[in-house]
N, C-alpha and C positions, 0 to 999 in steps of 0.2 A: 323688757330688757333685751329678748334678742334681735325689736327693730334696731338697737342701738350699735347693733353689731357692724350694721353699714357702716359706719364710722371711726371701725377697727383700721389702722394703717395696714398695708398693704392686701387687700380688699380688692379693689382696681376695681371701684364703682365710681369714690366721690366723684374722682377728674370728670368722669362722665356725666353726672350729674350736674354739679357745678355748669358743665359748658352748655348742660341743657337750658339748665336755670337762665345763665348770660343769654342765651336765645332766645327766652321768650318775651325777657325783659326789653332786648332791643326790638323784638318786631311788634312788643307794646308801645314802646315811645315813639318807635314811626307811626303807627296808625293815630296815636294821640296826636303831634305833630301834622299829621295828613289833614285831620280835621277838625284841627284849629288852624292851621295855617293857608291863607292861598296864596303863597311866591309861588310860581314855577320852581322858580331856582332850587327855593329849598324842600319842595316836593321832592325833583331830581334827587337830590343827596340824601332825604327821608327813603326814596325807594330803595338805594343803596343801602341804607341801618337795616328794613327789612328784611331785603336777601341776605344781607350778612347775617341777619336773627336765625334765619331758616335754615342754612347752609349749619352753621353751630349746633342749631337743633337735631337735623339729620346727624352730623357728624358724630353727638352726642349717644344716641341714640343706639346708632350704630356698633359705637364701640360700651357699650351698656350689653349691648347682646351679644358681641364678642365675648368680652367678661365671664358673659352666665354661659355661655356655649364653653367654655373655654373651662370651666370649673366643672358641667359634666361631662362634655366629653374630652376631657384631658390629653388624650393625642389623637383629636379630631380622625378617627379614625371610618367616620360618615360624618359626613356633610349635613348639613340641616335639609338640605334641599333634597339630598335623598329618602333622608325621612319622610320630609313632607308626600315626597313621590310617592313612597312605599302604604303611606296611610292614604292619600287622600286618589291615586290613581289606581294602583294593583288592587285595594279591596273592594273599586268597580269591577275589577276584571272579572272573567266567567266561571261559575264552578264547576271545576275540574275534579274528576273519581279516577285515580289509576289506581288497576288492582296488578299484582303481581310480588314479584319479590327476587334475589339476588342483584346482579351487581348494575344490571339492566335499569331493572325499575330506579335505582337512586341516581343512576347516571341522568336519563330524563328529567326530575324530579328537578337538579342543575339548573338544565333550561327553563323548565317549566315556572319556575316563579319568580323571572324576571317578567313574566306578561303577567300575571295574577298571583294574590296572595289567600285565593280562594282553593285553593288543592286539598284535599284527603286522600291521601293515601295507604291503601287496604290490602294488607301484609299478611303475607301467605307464613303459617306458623307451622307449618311440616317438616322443617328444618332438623337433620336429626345430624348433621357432619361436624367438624371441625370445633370450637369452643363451645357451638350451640350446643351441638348434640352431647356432648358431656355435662355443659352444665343442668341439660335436660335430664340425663339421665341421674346425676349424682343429687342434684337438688328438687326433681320434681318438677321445675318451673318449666313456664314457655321457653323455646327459644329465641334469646333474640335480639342474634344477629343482624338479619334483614331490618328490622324497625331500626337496629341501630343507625345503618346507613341512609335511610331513606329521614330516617330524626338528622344526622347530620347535612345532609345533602339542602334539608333543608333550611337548617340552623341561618339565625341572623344576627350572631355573635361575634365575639373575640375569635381570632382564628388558633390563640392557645387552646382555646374548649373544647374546636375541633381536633385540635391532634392528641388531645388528652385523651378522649371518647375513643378517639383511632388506633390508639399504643397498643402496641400488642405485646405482653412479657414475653422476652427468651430465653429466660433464665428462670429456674425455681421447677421444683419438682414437680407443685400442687400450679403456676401461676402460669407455666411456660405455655405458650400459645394461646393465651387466655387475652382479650381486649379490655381493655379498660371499662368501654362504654357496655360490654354486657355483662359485667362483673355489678356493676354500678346500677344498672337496670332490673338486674337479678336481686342486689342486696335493698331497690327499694321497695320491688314485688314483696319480698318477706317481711319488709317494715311496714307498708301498708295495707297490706293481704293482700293485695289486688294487681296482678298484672297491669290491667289497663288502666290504673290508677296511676302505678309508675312511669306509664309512657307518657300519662299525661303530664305528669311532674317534671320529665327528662325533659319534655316539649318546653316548657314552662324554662328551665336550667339554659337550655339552647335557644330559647328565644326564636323557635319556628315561624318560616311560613307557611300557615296552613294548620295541616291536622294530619296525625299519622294514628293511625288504628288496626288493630290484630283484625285479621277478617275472621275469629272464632276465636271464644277461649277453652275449649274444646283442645284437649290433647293430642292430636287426630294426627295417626297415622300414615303415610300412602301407599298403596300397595300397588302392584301391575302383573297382570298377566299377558304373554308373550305368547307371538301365535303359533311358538312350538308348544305349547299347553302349560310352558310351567309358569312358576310366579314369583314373586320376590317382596319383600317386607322391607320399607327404608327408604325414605329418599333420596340417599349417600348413594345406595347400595344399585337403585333400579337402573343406571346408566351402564352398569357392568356387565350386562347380558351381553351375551353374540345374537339371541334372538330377537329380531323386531317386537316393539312393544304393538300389544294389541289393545290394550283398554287399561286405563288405573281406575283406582278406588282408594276411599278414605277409611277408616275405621276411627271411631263409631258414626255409623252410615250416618245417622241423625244427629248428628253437630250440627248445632244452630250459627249463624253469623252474628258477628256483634252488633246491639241499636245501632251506635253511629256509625258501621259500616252501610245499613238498611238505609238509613234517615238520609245521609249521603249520596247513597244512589238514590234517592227518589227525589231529592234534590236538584241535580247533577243537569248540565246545562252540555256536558259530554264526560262520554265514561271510556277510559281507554286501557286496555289488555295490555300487556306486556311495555317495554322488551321484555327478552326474558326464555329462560328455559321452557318449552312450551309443554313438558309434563309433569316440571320438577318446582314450577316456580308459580304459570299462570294456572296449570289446573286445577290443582287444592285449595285454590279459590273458589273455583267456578261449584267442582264439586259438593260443598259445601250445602245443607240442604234449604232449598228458599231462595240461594245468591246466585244462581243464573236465573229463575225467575224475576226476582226483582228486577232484576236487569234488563230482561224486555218487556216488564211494565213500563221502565222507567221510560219519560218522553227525551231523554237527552237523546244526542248522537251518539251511535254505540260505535270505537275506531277501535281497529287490532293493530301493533303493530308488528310486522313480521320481522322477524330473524336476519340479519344479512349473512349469516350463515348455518350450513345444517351443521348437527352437534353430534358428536361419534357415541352410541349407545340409546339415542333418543331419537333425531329427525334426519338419520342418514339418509342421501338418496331423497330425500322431501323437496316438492316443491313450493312456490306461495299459495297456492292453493290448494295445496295438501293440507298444511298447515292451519288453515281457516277451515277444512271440511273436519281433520278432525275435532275440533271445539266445536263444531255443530253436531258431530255424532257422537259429543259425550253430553253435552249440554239440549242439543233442540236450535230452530230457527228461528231467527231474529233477535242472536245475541251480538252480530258485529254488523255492522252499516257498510263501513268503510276498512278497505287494509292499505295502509300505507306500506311500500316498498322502494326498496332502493334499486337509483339508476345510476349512481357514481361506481366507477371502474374501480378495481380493485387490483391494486399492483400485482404484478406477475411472480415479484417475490415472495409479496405476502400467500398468494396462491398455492405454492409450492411447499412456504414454510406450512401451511396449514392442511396440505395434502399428508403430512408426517403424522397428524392427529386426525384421520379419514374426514375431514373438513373441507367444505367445499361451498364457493358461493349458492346462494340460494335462486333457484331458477324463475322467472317471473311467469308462468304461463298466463299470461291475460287472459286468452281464449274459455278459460274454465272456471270463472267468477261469478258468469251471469248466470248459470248456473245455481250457485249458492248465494244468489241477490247479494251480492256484495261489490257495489265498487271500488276499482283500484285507484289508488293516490300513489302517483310515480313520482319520485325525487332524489334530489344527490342528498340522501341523510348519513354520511361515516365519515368516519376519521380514521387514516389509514395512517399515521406517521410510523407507530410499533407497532400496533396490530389493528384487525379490523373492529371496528363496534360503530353505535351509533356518537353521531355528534350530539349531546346535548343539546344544543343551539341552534342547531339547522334542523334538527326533528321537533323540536319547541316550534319553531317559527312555520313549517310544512303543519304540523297539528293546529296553530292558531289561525293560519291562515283559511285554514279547510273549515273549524268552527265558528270564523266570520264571516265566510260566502254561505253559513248554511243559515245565521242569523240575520242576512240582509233579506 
């Protein structure tokens, strides 16, 4: 009975059918006609029934998959074509491992999977501030903030879903500054006991590209000691010294990283660090015990991408190669290949406005790379319209281009 359904009024298939059917019927009685007949004449006029058969048939056809286009996706909000694109071209594209976390890593994340829908990315779960770090501390759970953004960023949904995930309460005692999407995230850890279960359900709800994964399920701590001797617990907290940091560490030393963070980099065709806070965000990754190993087991291209600015409490006064030396002196050699930095100018406004938060462009010294076997990749990567950061799009494209001159 529910073939029969096709033949419900208002349906908006028969017409199509019907014109198909008159199609093929006419480009039947021309070819019958063709050879039975030898007029010229009325060959001529038989090739004309023809093309009119075909022309009908196409036309039919056409509007048959309108129809069924037009019933799922109801306010064509993608194109078939991009579909097609996203299946049959981006999941040629190369697999991509970016580890890190805040507002860095999702912003890339943007760029990054319009060239591939091969990405994993490996979220730093030391989060203890803002919504995170409460619902951390009241509930137990991970936090998680960062996967949220890095889940949206990569979302290939309704753009309601995304501002759903983004909402953040202003109001309510217990809800105020609370986001939707880790409220959401959090209630379905406890439904299916499993963090990383819920992310992958979230993934599943947002229709990702890609894979997003906690780099440890591991509760883990960051601490820093400061080379006036003291120390500090929290990763909210470690930006607040006046002292330079001198080294961080995790608690519990021995937090393992998650399989498919492991399986991913050994996969991984390039593995890329940051953006990103380079104590607060990319190194409770690296730390991690096994996950800067893995990392120069792994045969991928290993790229860092550096800061276009130092951060007050963490890399004041840092150069780009400050910046790379210390991830070699917390981790070992042979965890980044390549560091991209930037060569775009940075308005003299923004200069100023960011000298008010001891901020300050990041200095490129070339000269002291070869050193730390790492080559530099210079390019205009920011967006300076309100503030400085990277351009999703122009550091997507500088990262692609550099991983397919290393594949030719």
């Amino acid at each position: 009975m529910s073939r029969l359904k096709w033949l419900y009024p208002g349906m908006l298939v028969k017409r199509w059918v019907f014109l198909i059917a008159v199609g093929i019927i006419l480009i039947a009685m021309g070819f019958a006609v063709v050879l039975m007949e030898n007029n010229p004449e009325t060959r001529t006029y038989t090739a004309f029934t023809i093309i009119a058969g075909i022309v009908l048939v196409i036309w039919g056809i056409r509007g048959t998959i309108r129809s069924l286009l037009d019933a799922y996706l109801p306010k064509r909000q993608k194109e078939i074509v991009d579909t097609v694109y996203e299946k049959r071209i981006l999941e040629k594209g190369p697999k991509i491992v970016v580890i890190g976390g805040g507002t860095g890593l999702s912003a890339l994340l943007h760029g990054l999977k319009e060239y591939t829908s091969n990405i994993t990315a490996v979220v730093t779960v030391a989060d203890d501030g803002g919504s995170s770090g409460r619902l951390r501390e009241e509930l137990d759970v991970l936090p998680p903030g960062d996967i949220r953004n890095c889940l949206v960023a990569l979302a290939d949904t309704e753009p309601l879903m995304e501002k759903l995930f983004q909402f953040r309460f202003a109001d309510g005692k217990d809800l105020n500054g609370h986001s939707f999407g880790n409220l959401f995230i959090t209630a379905l850890s406890k439904v299916t006991g499993d963090f990383e279960e819920a992310v992958k359900a979230s993934s599943k709800i947002l229709a990702i590209r890609g894979n997003v994964i906690p780099a440890t399920l591991s509760k883990i701590v960051l601490k820093a000691r400061y080379k006036d001797g003291t120390e500090t617990e929290g990763e909210s907290k470690i930006p607040e010294s006046k002292s330079p940091i001198e080294r961080v560490y995790i608690k519990p030393a021995d937090s393992r990283p998650t399989l498919g963070a492991l399986q991913a980099i050994q996969k991984a065709q390039a593995i890329i660090l940051g953006p990103g806070s380079l104590y607060t965000s990319i190194m409770p990754n690296l730390l991690i015990e096994g996950m800067h190993e893995a990392i120069r087991k792994s045969n991928a291209v290993k790229i860092y991408i550096c800061n276009v600015m130092t951060q007050a409490g963490e890399t004041s006064n840092y150069t780009a190669s400050r910046h790379v030396k210390t991830i070699i002196d917390h981790t070992g050699s042979g965890i980044i290949n390549f560091c991209i930095v930037n060569t775009g100018k940075v308005p003299s406004e923004l200069v100023e406005k960011y000298k008010d938060e001891n901020a300050h462009p990041v200095v490129v010294d070339k000269n002291k790379f070869r050193a730390l076997k790492c080559t530099v990749i210079q390019d205009n990567v920011i967006d300076t319209k309100d503030f400085v950061r990277h351009d999703s799009h122009k550091l997507a494209k500088t990262i692609f281009d550099l991983v397919s001159s290393i594949k030719k």
